[in-house]
LOVO-529719 format. One record per residue (C-alpha): residue number from 1; residue in one letter; x, y, z. Coordinates in nm, 3 decimals, padded with zeros to 5 digits. Layout:
N
(site NUM; 'A'; (X; Y; Z))
...
This chain:
337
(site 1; 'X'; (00.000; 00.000; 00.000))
(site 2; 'X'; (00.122; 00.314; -00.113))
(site 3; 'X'; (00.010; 00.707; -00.076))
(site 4; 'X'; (-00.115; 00.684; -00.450))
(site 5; 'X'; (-00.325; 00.391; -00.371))
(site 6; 'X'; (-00.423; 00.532; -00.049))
(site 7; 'X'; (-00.561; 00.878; -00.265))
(site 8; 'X'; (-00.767; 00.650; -00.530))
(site 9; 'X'; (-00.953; 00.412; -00.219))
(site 10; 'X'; (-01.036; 00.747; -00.071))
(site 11; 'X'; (-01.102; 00.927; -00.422))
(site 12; 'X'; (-00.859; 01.241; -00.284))
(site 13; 'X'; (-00.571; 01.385; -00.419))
(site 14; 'X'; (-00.233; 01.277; -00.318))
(site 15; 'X'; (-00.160; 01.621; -00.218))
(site 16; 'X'; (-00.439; 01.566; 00.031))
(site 17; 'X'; (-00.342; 01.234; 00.175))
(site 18; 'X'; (-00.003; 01.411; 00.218))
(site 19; 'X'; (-00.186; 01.648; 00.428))
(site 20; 'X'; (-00.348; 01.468; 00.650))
(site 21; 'X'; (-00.008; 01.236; 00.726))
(site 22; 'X'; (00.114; 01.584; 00.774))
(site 23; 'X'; (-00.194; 01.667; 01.012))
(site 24; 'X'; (-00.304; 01.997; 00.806))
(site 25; 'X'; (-00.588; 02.141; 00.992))
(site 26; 'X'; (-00.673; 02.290; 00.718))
(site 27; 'X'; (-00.823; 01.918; 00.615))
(site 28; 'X'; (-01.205; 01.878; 00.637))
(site 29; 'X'; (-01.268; 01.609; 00.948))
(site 30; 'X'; (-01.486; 01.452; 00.741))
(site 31; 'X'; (-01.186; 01.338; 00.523))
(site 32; 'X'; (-00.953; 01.331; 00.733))
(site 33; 'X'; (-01.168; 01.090; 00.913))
(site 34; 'X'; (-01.197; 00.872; 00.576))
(site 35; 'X'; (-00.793; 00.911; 00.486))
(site 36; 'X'; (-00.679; 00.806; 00.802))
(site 37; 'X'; (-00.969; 00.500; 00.802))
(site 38; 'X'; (-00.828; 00.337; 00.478))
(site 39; 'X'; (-00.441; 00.390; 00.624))
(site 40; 'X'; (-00.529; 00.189; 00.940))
(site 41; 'X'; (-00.758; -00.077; 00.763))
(site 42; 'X'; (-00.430; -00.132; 00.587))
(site 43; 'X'; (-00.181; -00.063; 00.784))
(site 44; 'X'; (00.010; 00.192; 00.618))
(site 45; 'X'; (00.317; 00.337; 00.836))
(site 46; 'X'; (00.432; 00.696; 00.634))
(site 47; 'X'; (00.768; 00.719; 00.570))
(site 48; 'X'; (00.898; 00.951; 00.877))
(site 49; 'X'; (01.172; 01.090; 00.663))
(site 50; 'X'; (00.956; 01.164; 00.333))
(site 51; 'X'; (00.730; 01.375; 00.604))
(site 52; 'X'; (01.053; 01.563; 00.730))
(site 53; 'X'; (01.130; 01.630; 00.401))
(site 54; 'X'; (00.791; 01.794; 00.316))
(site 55; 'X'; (00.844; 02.009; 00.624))
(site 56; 'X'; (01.134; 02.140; 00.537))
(site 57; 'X'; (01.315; 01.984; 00.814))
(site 58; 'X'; (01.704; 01.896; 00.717))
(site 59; 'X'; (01.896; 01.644; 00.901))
(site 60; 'X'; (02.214; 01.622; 00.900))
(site 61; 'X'; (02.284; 01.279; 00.823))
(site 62; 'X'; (02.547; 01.049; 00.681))
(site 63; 'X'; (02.566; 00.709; 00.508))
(site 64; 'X'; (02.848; 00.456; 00.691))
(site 65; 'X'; (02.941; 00.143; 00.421))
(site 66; 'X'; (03.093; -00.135; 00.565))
(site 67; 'X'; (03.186; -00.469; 00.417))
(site 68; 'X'; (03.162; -00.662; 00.764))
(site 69; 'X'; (03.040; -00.542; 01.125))
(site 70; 'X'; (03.135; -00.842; 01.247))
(site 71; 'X'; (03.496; -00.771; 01.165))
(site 72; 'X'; (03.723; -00.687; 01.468))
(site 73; 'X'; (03.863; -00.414; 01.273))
(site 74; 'X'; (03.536; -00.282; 01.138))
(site 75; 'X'; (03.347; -00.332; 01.443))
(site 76; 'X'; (03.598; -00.074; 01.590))
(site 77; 'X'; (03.564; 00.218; 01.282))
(site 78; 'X'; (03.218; 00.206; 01.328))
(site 79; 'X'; (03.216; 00.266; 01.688))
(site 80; 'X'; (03.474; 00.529; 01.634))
(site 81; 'X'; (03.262; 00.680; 01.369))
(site 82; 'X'; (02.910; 00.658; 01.552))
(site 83; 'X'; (03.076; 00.809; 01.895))
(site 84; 'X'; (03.198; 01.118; 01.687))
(site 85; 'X'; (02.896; 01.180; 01.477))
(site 86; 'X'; (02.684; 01.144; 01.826))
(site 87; 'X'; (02.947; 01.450; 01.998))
(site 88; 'X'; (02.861; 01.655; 01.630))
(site 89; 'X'; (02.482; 01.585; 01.631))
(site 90; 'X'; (02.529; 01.381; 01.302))
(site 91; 'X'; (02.250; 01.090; 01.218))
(site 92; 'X'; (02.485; 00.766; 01.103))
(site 93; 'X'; (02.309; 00.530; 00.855))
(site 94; 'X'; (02.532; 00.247; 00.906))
(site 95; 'X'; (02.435; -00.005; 00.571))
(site 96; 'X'; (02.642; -00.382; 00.624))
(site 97; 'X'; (02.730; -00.510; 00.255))
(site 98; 'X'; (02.894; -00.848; 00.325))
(site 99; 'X'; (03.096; -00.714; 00.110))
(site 100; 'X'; (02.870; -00.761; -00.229))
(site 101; 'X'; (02.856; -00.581; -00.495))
(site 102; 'X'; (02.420; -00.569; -00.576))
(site 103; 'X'; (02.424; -00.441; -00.178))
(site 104; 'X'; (02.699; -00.163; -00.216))
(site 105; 'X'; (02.517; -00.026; -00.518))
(site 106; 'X'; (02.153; -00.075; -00.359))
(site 107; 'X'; (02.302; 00.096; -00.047))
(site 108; 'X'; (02.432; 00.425; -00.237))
(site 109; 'X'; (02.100; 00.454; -00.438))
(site 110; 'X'; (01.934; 00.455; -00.060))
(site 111; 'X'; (02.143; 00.683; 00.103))
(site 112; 'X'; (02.158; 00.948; -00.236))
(site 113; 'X'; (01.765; 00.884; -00.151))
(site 114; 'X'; (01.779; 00.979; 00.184))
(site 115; 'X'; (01.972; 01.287; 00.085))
(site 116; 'X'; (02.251; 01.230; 00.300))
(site 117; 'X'; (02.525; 01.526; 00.346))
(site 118; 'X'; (02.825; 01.223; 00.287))
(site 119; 'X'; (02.929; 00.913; 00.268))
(site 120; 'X'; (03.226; 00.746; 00.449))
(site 121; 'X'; (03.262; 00.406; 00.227))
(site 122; 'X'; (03.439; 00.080; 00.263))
(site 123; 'X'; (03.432; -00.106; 00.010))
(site 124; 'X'; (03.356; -00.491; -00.072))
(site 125; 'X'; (03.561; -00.478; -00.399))
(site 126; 'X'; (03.934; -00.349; -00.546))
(site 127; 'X'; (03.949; -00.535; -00.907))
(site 128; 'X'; (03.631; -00.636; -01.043))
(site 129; 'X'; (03.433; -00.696; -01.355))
(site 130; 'X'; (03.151; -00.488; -01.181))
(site 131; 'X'; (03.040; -00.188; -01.304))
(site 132; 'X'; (03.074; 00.122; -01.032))
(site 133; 'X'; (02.928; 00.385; -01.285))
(site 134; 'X'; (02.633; 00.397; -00.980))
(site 135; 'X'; (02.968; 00.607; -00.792))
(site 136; 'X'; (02.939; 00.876; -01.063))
(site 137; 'X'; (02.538; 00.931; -01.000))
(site 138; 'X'; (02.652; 01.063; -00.647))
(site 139; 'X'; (02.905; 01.248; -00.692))
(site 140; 'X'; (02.686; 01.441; -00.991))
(site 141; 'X'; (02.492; 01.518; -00.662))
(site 142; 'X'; (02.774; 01.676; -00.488))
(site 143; 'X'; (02.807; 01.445; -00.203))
(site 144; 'X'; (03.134; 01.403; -00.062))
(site 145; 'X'; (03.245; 01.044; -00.039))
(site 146; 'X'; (03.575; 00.937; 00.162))
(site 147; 'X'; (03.690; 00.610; 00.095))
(site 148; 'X'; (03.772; 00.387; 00.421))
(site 149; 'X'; (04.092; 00.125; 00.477))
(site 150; 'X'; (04.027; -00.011; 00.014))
(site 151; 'X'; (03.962; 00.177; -00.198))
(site 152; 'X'; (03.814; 00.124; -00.570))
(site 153; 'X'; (04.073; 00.184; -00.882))
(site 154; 'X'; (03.951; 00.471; -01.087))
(site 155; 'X'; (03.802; 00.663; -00.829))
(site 156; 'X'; (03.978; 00.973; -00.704))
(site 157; 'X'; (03.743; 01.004; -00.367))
(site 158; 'X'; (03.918; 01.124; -00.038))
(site 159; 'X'; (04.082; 00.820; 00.142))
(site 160; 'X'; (04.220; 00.720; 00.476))
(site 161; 'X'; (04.405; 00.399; 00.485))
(site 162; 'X'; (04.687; 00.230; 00.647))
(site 163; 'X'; (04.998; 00.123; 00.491))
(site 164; 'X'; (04.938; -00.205; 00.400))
(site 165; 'X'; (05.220; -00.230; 00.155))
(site 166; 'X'; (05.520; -00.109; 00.421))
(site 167; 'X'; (05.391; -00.254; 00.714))
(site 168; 'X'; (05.327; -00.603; 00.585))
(site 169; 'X'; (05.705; -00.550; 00.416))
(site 170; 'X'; (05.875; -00.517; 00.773))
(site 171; 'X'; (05.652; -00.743; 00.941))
(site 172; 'X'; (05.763; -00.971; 00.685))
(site 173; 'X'; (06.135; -00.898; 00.694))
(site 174; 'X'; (06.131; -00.937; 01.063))
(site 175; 'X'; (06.031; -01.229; 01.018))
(site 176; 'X'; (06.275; -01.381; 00.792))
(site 177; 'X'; (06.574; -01.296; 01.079))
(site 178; 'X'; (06.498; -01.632; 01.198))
(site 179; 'X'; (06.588; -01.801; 00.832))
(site 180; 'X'; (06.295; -02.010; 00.757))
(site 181; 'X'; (06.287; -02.236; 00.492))
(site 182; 'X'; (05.898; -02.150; 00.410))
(site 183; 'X'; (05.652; -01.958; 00.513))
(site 184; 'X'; (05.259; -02.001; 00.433))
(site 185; 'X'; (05.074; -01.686; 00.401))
(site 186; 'X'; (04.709; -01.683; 00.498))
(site 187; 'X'; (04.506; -01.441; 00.332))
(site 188; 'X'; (04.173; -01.334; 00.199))
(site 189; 'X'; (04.082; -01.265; -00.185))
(site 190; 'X'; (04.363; -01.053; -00.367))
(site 191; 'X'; (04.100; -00.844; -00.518))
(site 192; 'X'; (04.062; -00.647; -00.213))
(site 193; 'X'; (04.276; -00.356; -00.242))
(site 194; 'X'; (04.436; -00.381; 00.154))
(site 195; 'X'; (04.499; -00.787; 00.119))
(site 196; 'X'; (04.658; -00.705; -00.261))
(site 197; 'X'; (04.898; -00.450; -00.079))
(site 198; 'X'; (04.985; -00.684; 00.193))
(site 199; 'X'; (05.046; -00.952; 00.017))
(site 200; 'X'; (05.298; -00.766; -00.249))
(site 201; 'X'; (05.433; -00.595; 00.054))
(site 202; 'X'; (05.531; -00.969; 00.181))
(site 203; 'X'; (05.663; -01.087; -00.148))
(site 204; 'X'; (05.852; -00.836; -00.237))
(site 205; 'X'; (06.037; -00.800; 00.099))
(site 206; 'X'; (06.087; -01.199; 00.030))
(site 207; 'X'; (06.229; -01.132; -00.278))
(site 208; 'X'; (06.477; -00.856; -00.163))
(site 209; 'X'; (06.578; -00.995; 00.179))
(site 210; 'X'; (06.611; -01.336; 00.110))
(site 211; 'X'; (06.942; -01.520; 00.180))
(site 212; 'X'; (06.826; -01.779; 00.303))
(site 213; 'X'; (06.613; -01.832; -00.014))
(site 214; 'X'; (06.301; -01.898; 00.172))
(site 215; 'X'; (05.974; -01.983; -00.060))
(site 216; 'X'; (05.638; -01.934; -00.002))
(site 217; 'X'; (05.307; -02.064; -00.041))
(site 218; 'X'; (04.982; -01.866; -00.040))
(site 219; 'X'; (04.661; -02.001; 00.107))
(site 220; 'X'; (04.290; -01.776; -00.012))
(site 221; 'X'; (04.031; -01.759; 00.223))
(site 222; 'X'; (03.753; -01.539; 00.284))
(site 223; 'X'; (03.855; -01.287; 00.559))
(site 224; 'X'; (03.659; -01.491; 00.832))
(site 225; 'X'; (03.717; -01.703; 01.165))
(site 226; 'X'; (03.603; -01.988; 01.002))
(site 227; 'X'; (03.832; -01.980; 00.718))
(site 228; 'X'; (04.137; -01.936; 00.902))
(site 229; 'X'; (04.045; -02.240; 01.126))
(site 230; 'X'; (03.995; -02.425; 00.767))
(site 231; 'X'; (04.320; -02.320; 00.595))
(site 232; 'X'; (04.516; -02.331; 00.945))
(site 233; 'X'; (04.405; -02.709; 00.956))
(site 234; 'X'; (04.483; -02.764; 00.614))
(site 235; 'X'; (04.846; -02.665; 00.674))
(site 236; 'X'; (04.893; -02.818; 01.050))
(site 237; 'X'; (04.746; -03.133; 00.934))
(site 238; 'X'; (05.017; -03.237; 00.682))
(site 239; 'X'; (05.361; -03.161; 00.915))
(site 240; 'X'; (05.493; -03.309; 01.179))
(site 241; 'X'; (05.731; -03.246; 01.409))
(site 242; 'X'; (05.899; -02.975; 01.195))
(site 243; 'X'; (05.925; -02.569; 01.226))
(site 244; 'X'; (05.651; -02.366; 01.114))
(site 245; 'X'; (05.640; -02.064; 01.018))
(site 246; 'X'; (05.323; -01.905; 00.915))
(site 247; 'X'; (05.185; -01.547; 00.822))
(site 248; 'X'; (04.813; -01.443; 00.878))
(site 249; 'X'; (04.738; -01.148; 00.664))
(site 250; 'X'; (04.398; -01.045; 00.883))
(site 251; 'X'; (04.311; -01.092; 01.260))
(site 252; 'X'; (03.976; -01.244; 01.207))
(site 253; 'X'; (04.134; -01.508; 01.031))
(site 254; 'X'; (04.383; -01.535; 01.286))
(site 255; 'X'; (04.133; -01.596; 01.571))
(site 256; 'X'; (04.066; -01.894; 01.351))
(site 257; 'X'; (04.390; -02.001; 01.285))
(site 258; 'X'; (04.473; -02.011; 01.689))
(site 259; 'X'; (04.198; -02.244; 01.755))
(site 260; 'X'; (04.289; -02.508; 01.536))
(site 261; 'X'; (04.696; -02.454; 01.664))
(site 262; 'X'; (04.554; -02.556; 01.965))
(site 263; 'X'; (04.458; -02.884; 01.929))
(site 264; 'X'; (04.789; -02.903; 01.698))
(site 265; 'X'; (05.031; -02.776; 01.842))
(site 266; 'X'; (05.172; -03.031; 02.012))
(site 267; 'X'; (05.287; -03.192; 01.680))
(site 268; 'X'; (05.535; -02.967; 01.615))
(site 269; 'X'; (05.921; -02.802; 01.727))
(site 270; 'X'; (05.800; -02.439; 01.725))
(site 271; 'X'; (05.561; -02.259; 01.549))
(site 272; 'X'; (05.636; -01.888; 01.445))
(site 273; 'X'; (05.328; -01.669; 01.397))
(site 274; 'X'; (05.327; -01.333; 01.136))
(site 275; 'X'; (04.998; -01.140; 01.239))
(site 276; 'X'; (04.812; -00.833; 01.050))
(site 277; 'X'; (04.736; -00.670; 01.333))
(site 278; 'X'; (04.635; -00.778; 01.638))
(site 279; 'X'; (04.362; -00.717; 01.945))
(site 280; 'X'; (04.292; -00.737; 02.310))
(site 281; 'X'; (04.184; -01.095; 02.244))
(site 282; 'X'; (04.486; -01.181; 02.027))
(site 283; 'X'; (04.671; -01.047; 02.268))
(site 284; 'X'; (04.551; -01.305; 02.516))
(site 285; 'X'; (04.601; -01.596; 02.270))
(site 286; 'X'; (04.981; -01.497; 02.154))
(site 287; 'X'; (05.125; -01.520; 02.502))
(site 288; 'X'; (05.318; -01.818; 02.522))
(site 289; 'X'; (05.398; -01.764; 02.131))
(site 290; 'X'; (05.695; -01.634; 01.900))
(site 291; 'X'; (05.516; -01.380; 01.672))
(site 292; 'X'; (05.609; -01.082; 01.495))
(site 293; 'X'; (05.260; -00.838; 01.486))
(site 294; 'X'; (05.161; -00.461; 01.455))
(site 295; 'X'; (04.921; -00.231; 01.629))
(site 296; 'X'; (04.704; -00.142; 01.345))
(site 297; 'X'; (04.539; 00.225; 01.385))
(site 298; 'X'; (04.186; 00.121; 01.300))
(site 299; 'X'; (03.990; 00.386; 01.559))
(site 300; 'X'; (04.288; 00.680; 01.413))
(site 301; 'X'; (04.207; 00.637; 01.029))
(site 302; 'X'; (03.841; 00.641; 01.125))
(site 303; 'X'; (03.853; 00.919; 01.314))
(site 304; 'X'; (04.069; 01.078; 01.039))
(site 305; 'X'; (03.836; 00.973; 00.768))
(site 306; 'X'; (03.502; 01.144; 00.992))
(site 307; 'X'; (03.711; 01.465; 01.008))
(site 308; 'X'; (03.792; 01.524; 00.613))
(site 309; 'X'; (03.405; 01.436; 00.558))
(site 310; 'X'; (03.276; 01.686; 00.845))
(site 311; 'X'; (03.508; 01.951; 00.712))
(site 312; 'X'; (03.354; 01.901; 00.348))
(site 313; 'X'; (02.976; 01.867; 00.457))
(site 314; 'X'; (03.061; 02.216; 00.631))
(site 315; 'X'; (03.254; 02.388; 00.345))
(site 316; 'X'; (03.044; 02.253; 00.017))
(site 317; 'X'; (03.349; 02.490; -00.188))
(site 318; 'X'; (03.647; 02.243; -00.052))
(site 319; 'X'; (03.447; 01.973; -00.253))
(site 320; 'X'; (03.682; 02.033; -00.570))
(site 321; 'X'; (04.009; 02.091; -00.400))
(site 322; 'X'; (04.264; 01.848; -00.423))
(site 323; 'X'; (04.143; 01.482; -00.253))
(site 324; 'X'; (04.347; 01.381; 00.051))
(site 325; 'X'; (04.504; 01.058; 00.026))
(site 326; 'X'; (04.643; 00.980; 00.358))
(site 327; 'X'; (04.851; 00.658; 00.458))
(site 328; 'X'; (04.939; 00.546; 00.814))
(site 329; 'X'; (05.202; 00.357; 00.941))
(site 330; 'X'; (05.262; 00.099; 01.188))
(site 331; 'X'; (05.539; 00.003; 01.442))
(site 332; 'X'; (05.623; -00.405; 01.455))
(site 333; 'X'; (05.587; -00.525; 01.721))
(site 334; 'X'; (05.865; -00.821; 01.759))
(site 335; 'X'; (05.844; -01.107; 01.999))
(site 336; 'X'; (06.067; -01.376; 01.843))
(site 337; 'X'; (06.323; -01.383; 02.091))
């Protein structure tokens, strides 16, 4: 049920059922009486923000795109986001992709509905076959976008992101000091623009550091617990009683990984760990470990990422000067002696 259908069971003009959702007393009883009989005989709910609209009554609200809530490091930015929009009076409309394509692009038409001043975007996809064209439709509206830990190749939106290229390259030289002869590397799909960079920040510092000519072999997985517990298994499974040394490219995955080293672990000499980032619960898990790790500034980039999109909501004119591209870095942490 609709307002149009609403109009013809009452034989009114829309404009008139718009009134009476909009309680004009300027509405005969009689029909108001008749309008607001056929909405509760089927019970029609009016959109709340289509009536603020017709009031003239502007929020100031902004669209939040994120591939995964459930993600540690997501789960964070969004709490970051949502406890700085709530100190500037900002409405978040926080929309959870699962990082697919039909929902990104369903998600942007809604929000560019909605009218929203911004949008702070994460998105699902780096490489894809997918057409983002549905990007271009906001910008021609003039809402500012800032791009979130990935970004999407041909877009030149503001973007906060950390370094995944130099800090997977140290983590990964660090560990080759203890001259491995292999190392797996556990990570999610390539086409993700943060697991590409940490991955080609791990070869390459393989390539150029490697005297001891240590290979590598690279295990895909989908960025969740359960797929690190599945590829961890996959590995542990097949060695015995040899030196591991193993590289998980996200901490989600991680988690994963740790629960099935547990019912491993006693099948093998030593076990070194490479971690993406880690946690308070990681944290817990690596203590009786020899890991090389980094703090990851999730809540700092989000923060960071709010602040260029508040400045640009407030100053419409900064909306063609140069984009910000902004990279942070992170110290390793090393615990392999």
């Amino acid at each position: 049920m609709n307002i149009k259908e609403i109009a013809k069971l009452a034989n009114v003009s829309v404009a008139t059922v718009s009134r009476v959702i909009n309680k004009d007393s300027k509405v005969k009883s009689a029909t108001k009486e008749k309008v607001e009989s056929i909405m509760k005989q089927f019970k029609y709910t009016p959109n709340s923000h289509a009536i603020r609209l017709s009031k003239g009554v502007k929020d100031k609200t902004i669209g939040l795109i994120v591939p995964d809530v459930g993600n540690i490091l997501f789960s964070e930015m969004v709490e970051t986001i949502c406890s700085r929009a709530e100190k500037e009076n900002i409405t978040i409309l926080l929309c959870n992709t699962n990082g697919d394509y039909e929902k990104e692009k369903k998600f942007i038409k809604l929000l560019m509905e909605y009218r929203v001043k911004g949008v702070i975007y994460i998105p699902g996809k780096y490489v894809s076959q997918k057409n983002y064209s549905f990007l271009n439709e906001i910008r021609k509206q003039n809402i500012p976008i800032v791009f979130l830990d990935r970004k999407i190749e041909g877009f030149d939106f503001d973007g906060v992101f950390l370094d995944n290229y130099e800090i997977s390259y140290n983590l990964t030289k660090t560990l080759l000091k203890i001259k491995t002869k292999k190392i797996y590397f556990i990570s999610g799909a390539l086409e993700i623009s943060s697991a590409y960079d940490r991955f080609l920040g791990f070869k390459n510092a393989i390539e150029q550091n490697n005297n001891f000519e240590t290979t590598y072999e690279i295990k895909y997985g989908d960025f969740k617990f359960n797929s690190g517990y599945e590829l961890g298994e996959e590995i542990l499974k097949n060695h015995k009683d040899e030196e591991l040394t193993i590289y998980v490219a996200n901490n989600t995955m991680a988690l994963g990984f740790f629960k099935i080293l547990k019912k491993y672990s006693k099948n093998f000499k030593k076990v070194i760990i490479g971690i993406f980032g880690t946690s308070e619960i990681l944290d817990l898990l690596l203590e009786d470990q020899k890991y090389v790790t980094c703090k990851v500034q999730n809540k700092e980039i989000a923060e960071k990422s709010f602040e260029i999109l508040l400045k640009k909501i407030e100053n419409p004119d900064l909306q063609n000067e140069n984009k910000k591209y902004i990279l942070y870095n992170s110290t390793i942490i090393n615990k392999l002696d």
